[in-house]
N, C-alpha and C positions, 0 to 999 in steps of 0.2 A: 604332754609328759605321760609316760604310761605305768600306771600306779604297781609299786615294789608287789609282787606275790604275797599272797596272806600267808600265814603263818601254817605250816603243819602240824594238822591232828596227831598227835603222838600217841592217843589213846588206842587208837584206830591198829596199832603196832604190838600191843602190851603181851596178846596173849594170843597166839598162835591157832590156838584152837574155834576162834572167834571167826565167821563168816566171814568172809571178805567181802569188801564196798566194790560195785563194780560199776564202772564208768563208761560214757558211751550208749548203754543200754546192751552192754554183751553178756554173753551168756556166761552166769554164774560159775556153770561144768564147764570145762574144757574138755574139748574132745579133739581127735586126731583125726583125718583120711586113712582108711586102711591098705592105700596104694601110694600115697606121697609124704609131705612132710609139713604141710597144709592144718592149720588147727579150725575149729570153727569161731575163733576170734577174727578173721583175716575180715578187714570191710571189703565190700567190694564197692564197686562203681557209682558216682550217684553225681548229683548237680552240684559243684564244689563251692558256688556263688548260696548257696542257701546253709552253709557250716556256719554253726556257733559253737560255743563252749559246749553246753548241754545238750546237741543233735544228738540224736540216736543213731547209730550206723545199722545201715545194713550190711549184713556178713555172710560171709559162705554156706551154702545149704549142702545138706548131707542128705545120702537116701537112708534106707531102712537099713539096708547093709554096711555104714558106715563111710558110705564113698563119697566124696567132696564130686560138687557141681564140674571143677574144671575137669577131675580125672571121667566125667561121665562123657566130659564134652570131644575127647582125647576119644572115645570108643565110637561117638557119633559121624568122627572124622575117617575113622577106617571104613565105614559104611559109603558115604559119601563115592557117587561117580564122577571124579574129578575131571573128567575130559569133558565130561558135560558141564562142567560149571566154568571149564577153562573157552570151551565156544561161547558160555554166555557173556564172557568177560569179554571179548572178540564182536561181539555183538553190540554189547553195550560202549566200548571202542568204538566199532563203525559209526555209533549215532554220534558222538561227539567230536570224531575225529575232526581238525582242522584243513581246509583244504588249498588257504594261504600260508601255513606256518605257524599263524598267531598260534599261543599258550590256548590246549584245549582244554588241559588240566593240571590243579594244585597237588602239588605233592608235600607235607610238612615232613619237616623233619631235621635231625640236627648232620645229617654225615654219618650216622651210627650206621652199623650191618643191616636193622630193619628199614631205613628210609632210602639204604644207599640202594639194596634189593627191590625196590619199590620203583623207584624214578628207574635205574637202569631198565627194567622187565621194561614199563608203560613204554619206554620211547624207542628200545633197540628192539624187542620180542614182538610190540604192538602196535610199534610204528604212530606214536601220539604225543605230543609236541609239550612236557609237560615244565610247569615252572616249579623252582623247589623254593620253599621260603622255610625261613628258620625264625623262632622264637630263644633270643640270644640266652647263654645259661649267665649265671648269677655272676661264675668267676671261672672262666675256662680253663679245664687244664693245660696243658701244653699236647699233648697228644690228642684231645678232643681238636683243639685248635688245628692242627695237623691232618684229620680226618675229615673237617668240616672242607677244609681246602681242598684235601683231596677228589671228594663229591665234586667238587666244583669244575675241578681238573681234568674229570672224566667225561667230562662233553655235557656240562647244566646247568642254565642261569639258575642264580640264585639272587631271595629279597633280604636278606636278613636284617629283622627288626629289634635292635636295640632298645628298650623302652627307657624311659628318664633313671638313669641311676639313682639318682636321691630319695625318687616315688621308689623305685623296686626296694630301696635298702630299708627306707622306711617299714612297706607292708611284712616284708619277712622278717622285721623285727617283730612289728605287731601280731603273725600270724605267731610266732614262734612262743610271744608273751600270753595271746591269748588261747591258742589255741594248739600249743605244741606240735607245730604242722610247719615247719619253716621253709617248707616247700609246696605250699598251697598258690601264693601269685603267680610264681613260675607257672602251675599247673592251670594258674585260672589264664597263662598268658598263650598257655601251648594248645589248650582247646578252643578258644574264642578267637584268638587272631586270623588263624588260618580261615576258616571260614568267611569272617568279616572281613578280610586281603581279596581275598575270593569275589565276592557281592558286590562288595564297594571300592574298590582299588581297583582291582585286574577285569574285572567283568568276565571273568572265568566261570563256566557253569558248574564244573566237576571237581568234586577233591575225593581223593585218595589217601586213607590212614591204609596202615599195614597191617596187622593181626589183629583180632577182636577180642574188645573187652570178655566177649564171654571163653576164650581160651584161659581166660586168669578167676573164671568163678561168677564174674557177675551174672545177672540176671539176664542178659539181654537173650534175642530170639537169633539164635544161632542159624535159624533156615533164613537170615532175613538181613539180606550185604547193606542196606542204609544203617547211618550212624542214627539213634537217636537224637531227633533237635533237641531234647532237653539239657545235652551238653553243653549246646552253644547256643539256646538260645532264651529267651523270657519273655513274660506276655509282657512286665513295664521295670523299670530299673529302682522305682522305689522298694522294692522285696531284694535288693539284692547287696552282699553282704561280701565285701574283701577282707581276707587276715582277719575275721569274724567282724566286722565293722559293718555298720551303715555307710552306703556312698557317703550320705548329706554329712556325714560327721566326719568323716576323711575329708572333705573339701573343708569345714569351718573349724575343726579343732586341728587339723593336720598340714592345713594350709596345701594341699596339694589341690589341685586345676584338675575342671575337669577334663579337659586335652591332654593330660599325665594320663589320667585313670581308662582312657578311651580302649587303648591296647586290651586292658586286662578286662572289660565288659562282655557281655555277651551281645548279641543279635537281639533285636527284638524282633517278637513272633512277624508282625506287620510287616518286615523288613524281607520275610522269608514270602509273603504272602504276594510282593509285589513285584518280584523276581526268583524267577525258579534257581535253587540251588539243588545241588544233588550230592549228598555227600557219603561217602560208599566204603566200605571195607575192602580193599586185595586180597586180603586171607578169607575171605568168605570163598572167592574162585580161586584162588592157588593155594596150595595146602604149604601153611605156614609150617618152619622149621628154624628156632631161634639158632641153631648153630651152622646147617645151611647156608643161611641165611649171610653169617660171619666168613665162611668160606668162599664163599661167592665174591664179599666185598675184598676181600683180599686178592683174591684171582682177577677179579676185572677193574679193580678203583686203587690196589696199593693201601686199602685199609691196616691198619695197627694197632694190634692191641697195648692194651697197655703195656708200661715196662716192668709193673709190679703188679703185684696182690691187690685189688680193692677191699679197702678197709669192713670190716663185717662179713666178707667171703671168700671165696677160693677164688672165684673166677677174674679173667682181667678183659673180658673183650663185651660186658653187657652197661650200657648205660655209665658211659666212663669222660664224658664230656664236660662236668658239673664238679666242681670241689665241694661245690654245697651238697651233694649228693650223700656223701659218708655221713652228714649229719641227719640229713633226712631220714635215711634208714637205721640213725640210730635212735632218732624218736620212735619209727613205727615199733621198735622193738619194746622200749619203753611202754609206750601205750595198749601196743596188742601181743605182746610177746612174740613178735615178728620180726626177723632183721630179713637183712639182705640176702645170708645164707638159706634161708628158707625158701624166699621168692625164687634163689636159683635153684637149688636144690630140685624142690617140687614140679620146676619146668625143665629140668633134666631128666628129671626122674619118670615124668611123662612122657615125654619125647626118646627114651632107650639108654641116654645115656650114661646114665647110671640108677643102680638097684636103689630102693630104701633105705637098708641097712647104710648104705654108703653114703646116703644124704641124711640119716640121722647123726651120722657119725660127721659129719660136716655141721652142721646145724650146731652139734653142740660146742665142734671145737670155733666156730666162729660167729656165732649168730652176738647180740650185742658187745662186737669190740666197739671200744672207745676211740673216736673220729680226730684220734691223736694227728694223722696225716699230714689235716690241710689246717690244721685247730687254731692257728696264729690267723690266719687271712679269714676264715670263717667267721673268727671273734671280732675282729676289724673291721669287717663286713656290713655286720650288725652292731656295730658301736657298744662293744660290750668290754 
C-alpha cells in the first residue's frame, strides 16, 4: 500500500518575500538562454535506475554569455563536415552489414518522425538489414497506433514489447507517488530493452538511436557517436532503483516477479564485457532536423500528425504516441518550471523555425495546461 502524502508545509507559503525551498538540488536563481526558451532548471540526461526522492539533478550549463549547452551544440553543428561523417557512417555500415539478410542492426523506436527517419535512411540509403523493436506506450493513442502501423507497412519487421500490464501500472503509480515522474518506467523500459533485445534475444551487434542526448543540453561528448553504457547499463542490480524503489522490495512488498521487472533493468556491465555490443547515435553522421525529419515520414511512410493540439503545446506531430504523455509533461512543468511548450519551443527555435520572441510568446500561452485531454484513462490507469 503506498502511504497517503504528508501534509503541506503552509508556512513555507505565508510571506512572499521569504527564500524559496528548492528541490532537486536546482539552482536557487533562475536564469534563461539568451537564444532559446531553455531555463537553467531543465535536468538534463543521467542514469534513470539510480533516481530517488532526494537526487540531485543535473541541469543545463550556461557559458559566460548566457547561452545554454544545447544552443552552443546547434553552433558546433554548422561547423561540422557532414560528408565526412556521412562516409564514416558508410563505413561503419560496411563492417556490419549482413551478407545473408539476417538483422545487422536494431533500430528502437515507436513509428514517430525520428525512428521512422532512422530505420528508413539505414536500410533504403545504406542498404542494412535493420529490425525495429518498440517499447510499447502506457495507453496508445489512436493516431500513435496508426503511425506505429504505418512504420510497419513501409517495408520493417518489427518486435514490439509489451511489458506485464499490472507491473507497468503498478510502477507509474509508485514513480508518480514517489517521485512525480510518472513516466520514469516507460523511460527505464525505452533505454534498457533495446539494448538487452540486442545482446540477448536477436544476437544483433548494432543499435542505432536518432539524435543525441547532447542536442537537448546534456553532458555528453558531442564528437563521440557511441551512446554511453551508463544508460543501459550497471556493474550489479542491488544499486538499482524503479519508480524510486529498491528491486528486493518491489519483488517482496509489491509482489511483482522478477520475469515482470526483467524488461525494465539494465545490462550488466559483465554482460557487455562478454559480447561486443555497439550502440551508436545517427545524428552524430546525419545532421538531425526534428521537423525534416517529420516531413520525410510523411512523404515516404504515410505518417500523421496528430488531429489536435497536444495538451501543454502548440505542436501536434512531436512525441504524440503516449496519453500518459500530457501528464508527464505536466509534471516536468511542476517540478522545473518546464512544460512541453518549452521543450518545443527551444528546438524550434534552434533549428530556424521560429524566433524567441515567438516561443516565449508560446511558452507562455501554453506551458503548464492541465492534462484535461486524456485525464479519465490516465486516472484509471493509475488506479486513482
Amino acid at each position: 500500500m503506498i502511504k497517503y502524502p504528508s501534509k503541506i508545509d503552509k508556512s513555507l507559503y505565508k510571506d512572499k518575500t521569504n527564500k524559496s525551498k528548492t528541490f532537486y538540488g536546482l539552482n536557487p536563481e533562475i536564469k534563461f538562454c539568451r537564444r532559446c526558451t531553455y531555463s537553467n532548471q531543465k535536468p538534463t540526461s543521467e542514469k534513470e535506475y539510480k533516481h530517488k526522492k532526494n537526487t540531485k539533478k543535473t541541469t543545463l550549463l550556461f557559458d559566460i554569455e548566457g547561452v545554454c549547452s544545447a544552443c552552443k551544440v546547434l553552433e558546433r553543428k554548422e561547423e561540422i563536415d557532414w560528408e565526412l561523417r556521412k562516409y564514416k557512417l558508410k563505413k561503419l555500415c560496411d563492417k556490419y552489414r549482413s551478407r545473408n539478410g539476417k538483422y545487422d542492426c536494431l533500430v528502437p523506436g515507436s513509428g514517430g518522425k525520428d525512428s521512422f527517419y532512422a530505420a528508413y535512411k539505414l536500410k533504403y540509403e545504406f542498404n542494412m538489414n535493420p529490425l525495429t523493436v518498440t517499447w510499447s506506450p502506457h495507453i496508445y493513442t489512436n493516431w500513435g497506433w496508426k503511425n506505429f502501423n504505418s512504420w510497419i507497412d513501409s517495408g520493417f519487421a518489427n518486435y514490439l514489447l509489451t511489458p506485464n500490464g499490472k507491473t507497468h501500472r503498478i510502477l507509474t503509480r509508485l514513480a508518480l507517488e514517489k517521485l512525480f515522474h510518472p513516466f520514469q518506467p516507460f523511460m527505464l523500459g525505452q533505454q534498457h530493452f533495446p539494448p538487452r533485445a540486442a545482446l540477448k534475444q536477436f544476437n544483433i551487434p548494432l543499435v542505432f538511436y536518432g539524435d543525441m542526448n547532447a542536442e537537448f543540453g546534456s553532458p555528453d561528448d558531442y564528437e563521440n557517436p557511441s551512446r554511453d553504457k551508463k544508460f543501459f547499463s550497471s556493474s550489479k542490480n542491488t544499486d538499482i532503483l524503479i519508480a524510486g524503489t529498491p528491486v528486493d522490495e518491489l519483488i517482496s512488498k509489491y509482489e511483482i516477479t522478477p520475469q515482470d521487472l526483467m524488461p525494465f533493468m539494465p545490462l550488466q556491465e559483465n554482460d557487455l564485457k562478454q559480447k561486443k555490443l555497439d550502440v551508436q547515435y545517427l545524428g552524430y553522421y546525419l545532421k538531425w532536423h526534428p521537423q525534416e525529419c517529420y516531413y520525410f515520414a510523411v512523404e515516404k511512410g504515410n505518417f500523421e500528425a496528430s488531429p489536435e493540439r497536444t495538451t501543454g503545446t502548440y505542436s501536434k506531430y512531436n512525441s504524440i504516441d503516449d496519453k500518459v504523455d500530457d501528464f508527464h509533461y505536466y509534471a516536468t512543468f511542476i517540478k522545473f518550471g518546464i512544460g512541453r511548450a518549452t521543450y518545443d519551443s527551444a528546438q524550434e527555435i534552434r533549428n530556424g523555425e521560429i524566433n524567441r520572441e515567438e516561443g516565449i510568446a508560446l511558452v507562455k500561452k501554453f506551458d503548464g495546461e492541465f492534462p484535461n485531454r486524456f485525464l479519465k484513462e490516465i486516472l484509471t490507469y493509475l488506479s486513482i
